[in-house]
PAGURO-815312 format. One line per 10 residues: number of its first residue (from 1); for each residue x, y, z of C-alpha. Coordinates in Angstrom, 3 decimals. Layout:
N
NUM = X,Y,Z; ...
// end
This chain:
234
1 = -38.807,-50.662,58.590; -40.815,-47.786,59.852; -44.527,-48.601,61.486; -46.021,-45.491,60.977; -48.445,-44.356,58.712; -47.995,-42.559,55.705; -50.063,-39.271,54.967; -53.042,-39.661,52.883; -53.935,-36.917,50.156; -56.996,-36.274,48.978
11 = -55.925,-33.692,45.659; -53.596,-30.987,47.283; -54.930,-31.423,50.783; -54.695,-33.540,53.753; -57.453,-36.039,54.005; -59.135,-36.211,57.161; -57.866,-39.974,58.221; -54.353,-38.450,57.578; -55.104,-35.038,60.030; -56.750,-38.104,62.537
21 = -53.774,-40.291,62.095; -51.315,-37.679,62.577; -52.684,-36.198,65.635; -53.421,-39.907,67.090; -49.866,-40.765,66.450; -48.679,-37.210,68.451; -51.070,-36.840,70.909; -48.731,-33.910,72.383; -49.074,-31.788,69.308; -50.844,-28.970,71.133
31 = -48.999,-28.700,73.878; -46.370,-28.118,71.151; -48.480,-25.677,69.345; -50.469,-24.186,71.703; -50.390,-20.912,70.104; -52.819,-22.909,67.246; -55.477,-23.210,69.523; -56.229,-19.459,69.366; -57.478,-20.157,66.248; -59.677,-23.845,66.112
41 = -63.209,-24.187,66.611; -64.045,-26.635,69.344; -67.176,-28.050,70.315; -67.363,-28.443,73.960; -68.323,-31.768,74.229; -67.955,-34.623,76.823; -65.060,-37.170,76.564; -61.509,-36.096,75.391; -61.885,-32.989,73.774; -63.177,-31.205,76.709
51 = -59.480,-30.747,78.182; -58.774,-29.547,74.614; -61.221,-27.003,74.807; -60.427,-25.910,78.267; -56.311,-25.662,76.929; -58.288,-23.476,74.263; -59.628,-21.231,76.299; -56.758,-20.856,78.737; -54.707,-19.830,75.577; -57.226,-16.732,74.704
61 = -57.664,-16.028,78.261; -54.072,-15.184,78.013; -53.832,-13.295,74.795; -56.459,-10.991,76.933; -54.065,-10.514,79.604; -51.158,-9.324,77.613; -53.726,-7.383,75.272; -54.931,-5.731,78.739; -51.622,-5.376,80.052; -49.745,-3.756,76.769
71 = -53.321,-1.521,77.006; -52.516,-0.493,80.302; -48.724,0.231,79.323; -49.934,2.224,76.209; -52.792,4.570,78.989; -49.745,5.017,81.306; -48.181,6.392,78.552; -50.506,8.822,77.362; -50.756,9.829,80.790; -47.224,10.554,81.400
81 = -47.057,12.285,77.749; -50.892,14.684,79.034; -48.566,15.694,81.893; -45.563,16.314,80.415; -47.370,18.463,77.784; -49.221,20.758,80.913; -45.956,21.243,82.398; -44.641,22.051,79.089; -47.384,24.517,78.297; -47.298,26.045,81.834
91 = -43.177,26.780,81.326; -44.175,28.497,77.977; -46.382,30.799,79.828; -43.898,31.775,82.472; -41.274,31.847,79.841; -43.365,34.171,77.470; -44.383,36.381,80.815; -40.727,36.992,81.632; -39.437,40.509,80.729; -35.507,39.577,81.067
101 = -32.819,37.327,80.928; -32.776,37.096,84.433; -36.280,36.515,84.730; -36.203,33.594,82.059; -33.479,32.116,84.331; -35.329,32.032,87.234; -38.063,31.222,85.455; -36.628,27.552,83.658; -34.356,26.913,86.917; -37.889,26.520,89.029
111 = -39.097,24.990,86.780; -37.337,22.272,85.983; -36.471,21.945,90.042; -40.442,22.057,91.039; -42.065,21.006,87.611; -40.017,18.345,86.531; -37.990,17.105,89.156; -34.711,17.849,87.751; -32.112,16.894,91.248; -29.641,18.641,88.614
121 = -29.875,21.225,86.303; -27.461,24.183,84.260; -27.878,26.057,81.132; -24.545,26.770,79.229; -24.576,30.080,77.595; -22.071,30.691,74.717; -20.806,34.129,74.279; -18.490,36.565,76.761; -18.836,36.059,80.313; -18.276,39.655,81.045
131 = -21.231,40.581,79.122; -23.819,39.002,81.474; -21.920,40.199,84.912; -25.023,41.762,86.101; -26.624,38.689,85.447; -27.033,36.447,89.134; -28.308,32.839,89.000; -25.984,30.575,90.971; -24.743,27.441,89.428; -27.586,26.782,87.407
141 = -25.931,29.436,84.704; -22.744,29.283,83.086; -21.688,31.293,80.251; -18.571,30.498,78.260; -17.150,30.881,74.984; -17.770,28.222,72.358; -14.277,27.506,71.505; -13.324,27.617,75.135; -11.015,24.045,76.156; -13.362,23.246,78.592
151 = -15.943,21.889,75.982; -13.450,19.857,73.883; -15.065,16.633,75.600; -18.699,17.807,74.301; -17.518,18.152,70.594; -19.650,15.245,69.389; -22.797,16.655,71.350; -22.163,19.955,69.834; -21.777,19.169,66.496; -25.348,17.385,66.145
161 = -28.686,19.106,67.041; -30.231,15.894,68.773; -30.506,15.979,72.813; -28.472,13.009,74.052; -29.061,11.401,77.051; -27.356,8.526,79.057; -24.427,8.778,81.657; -21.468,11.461,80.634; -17.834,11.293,81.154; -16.527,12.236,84.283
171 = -14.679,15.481,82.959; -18.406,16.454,81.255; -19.714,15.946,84.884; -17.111,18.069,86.273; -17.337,20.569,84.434; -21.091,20.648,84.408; -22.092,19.877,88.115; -18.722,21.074,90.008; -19.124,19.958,93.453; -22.204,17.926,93.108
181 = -20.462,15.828,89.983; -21.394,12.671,91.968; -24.636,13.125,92.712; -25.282,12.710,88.739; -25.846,9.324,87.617; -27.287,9.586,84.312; -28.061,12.955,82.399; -29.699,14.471,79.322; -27.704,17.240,76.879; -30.543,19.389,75.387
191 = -29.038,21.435,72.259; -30.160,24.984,71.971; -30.806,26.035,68.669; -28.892,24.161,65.782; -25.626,22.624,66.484; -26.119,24.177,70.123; -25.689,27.735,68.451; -26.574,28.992,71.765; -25.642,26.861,74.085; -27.560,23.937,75.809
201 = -29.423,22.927,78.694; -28.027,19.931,80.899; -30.262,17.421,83.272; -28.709,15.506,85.758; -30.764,12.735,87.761; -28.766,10.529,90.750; -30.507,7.667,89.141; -28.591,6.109,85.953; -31.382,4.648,84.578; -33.639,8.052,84.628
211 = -31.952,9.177,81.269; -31.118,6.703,79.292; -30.155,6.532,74.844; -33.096,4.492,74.771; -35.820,6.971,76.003; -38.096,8.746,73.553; -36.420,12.373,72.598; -39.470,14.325,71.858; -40.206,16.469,75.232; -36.469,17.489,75.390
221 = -36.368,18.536,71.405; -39.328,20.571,72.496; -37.901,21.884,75.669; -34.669,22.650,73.857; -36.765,24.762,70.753; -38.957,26.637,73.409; -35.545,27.802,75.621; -33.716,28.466,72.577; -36.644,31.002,71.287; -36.734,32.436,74.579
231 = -33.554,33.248,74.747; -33.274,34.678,71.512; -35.076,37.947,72.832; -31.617,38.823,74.823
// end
């Protein structure tokens, strides 16, 4: 037969002598429950309670720290997000200043070189190559035709209007990057206008973890609405 005492009531509710009996008879309780101290009042008195009250106030001393440390996470944040927004701004102000396509190249490529520390960067142009002959950026344009071959492997990308970002197939890379496929190790797909209706911009980054499906999309939806409109003018 069982020793221990059974729970007095009192109504509804515990009765005191069954709260003192209970914790007397599981003196580890709050080591179990710590996360109940948080909430007790606790005179800080001589005798036993005192280590109570000091496992008390070890528990809200560390509900401070992670407040203080998701607070710090949340500032960082914001800070990265102020920045991003100048650079943003600063790019729409070159972008708006440029009187050509060329310009507006040469514009975006800096900027996402010197501004935003793209390692990689192209914009994909759709429409006919021989139209834009006169047109000299290096690698960093490309101009095809939207049902060329070549961009069978970006079909999924192309047929939503979200940016994706992560690491891309090797034959997305290559076609993308050319000679400097490996130095990509993640990258982000920026859609120009819907469905890519003019093309899209593509970020490479040596570090796979830099772009990621997991990162917040809002800076490249903007980045992708304010190239799209400036291209629109050509």
């Amino acid at each position: 037969m069982s020793t221990q005492r059974k729970t007095d009531f009192v109504g509804e509710q515990l009765s005191e002598d069954a709260v003192h009996n209970f914790l007397e008879e599981n003196p580890d309780f709050f080591e179990r429950h710590s996360s109940l101290l948080g909430t007790l009042r606790l005179p800080h008195i001589t005798g036993g309670t005192v280590s109570l009250v000091e496992r008390q106030v070890s528990v809200l001393r560390q509900k401070d720290l992670n407040l203080e440390r998701k607070l710090k996470e949340l500032v960082d944040v914001a800070r990265a997000n102020d920045v991003l927004a100048a650079k943003l701004h600063q790019l729409t102000l070159q972008l708006m200043a440029a009187n050509s396509l060329a310009d507006t190249l040469k514009a975006l490529e800096t900027a996402l070189r010197t501004g935003f520390n793209a390692e990689q960067s192209i914009l994909v142009l759709f429409g006919d190559p021989k139209s834009f002959t006169d047109i000299h950026a290096g690698r960093f344009f490309k101009v095809v035709e939207r049902n060329d071959p070549a961009l069978k492997s970006f079909d999924t990308f192309l047929g939503n209007h979200n940016p994706r970002c992560g690491q891309v197939r090797d034959i997305q890379r290559d076609f993308l990057f050319g000679q400097y496929a490996n130095e990509v190790g993640s990258a982000a797909l920026v859609p120009l206008g819907r469905k890519s209706e003019i093309g899209f911009l593509a970020i490479g980054s040596i570090d796979a973890n830099r772009f990621h499906p997991g990162m917040s999309m809002d800076f490249l939806k903007r980045l992708g609405q304010l190239v799209a409109e400036a291209l629109r003018r050509y």
